[in-house]
C-alpha positions in Angstrom: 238.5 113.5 -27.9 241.1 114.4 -25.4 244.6 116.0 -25.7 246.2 116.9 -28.6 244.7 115.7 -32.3 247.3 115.8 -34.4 245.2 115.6 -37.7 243.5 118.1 -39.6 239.6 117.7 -40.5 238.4 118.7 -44.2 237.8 122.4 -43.6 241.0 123.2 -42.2 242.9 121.4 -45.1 241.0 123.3 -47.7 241.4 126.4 -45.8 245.3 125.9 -46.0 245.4 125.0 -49.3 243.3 128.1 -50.2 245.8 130.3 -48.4 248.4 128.9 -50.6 246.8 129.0 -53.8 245.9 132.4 -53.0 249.9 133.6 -51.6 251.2 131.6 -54.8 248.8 133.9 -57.5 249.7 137.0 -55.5 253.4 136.0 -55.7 253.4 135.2 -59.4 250.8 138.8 -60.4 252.5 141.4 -58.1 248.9 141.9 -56.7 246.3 140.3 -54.8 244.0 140.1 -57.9 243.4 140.6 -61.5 240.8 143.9 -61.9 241.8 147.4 -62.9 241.8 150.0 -60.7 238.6 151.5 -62.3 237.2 148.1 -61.8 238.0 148.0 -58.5 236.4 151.0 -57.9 233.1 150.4 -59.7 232.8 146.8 -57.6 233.1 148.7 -54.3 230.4 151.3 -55.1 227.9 148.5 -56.3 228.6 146.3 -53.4 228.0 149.7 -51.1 225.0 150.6 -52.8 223.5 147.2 -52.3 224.4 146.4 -49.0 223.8 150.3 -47.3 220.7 151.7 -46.0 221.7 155.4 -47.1 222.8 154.9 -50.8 221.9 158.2 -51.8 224.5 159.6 -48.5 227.5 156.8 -50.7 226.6 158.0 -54.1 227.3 162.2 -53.0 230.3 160.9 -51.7 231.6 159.1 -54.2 231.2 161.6 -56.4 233.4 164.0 -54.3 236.0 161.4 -54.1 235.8 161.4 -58.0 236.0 164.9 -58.6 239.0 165.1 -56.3 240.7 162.4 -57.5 241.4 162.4 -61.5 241.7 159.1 -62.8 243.4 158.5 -66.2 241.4 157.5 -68.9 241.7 154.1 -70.8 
């Protein structure tokens, strides 16, 4: 095609209404998503430990973070 299309193919349309659904949620919770902080925390440090070639080097550090940081229990 030449010029200007002035349609929108599948992908793009679900991609906007994605970015919609996803701008209403936030707009109705106050926050991008639904997990604790604690959970948030626990999902980063399995997604680092599966995707990194020096887990051990991510586990020593995430302890240090923990020790400096207190978190409140639940």
């Amino acid at each position: 095609m030449k010029g200007m299309v002035d349609s929108f193919n599948v992908s793009v349309a679900a991609g906007i209404l994605m970015h919609h659904a996803v701008c209403d949620r936030a707009t109705r919770l106050g926050c991008n998503g639904d997990l604790t902080s604690e959970e948030k925390q626990i999902l980063l440090a399995e997604f680092s430990l599966r995707h990194s070639k020096s887990a051990i080097s991510i586990v020593h550090e995430y302890a240090k973070r923990k020790e400096t940081t207190h978190m409140p229990k639940l």
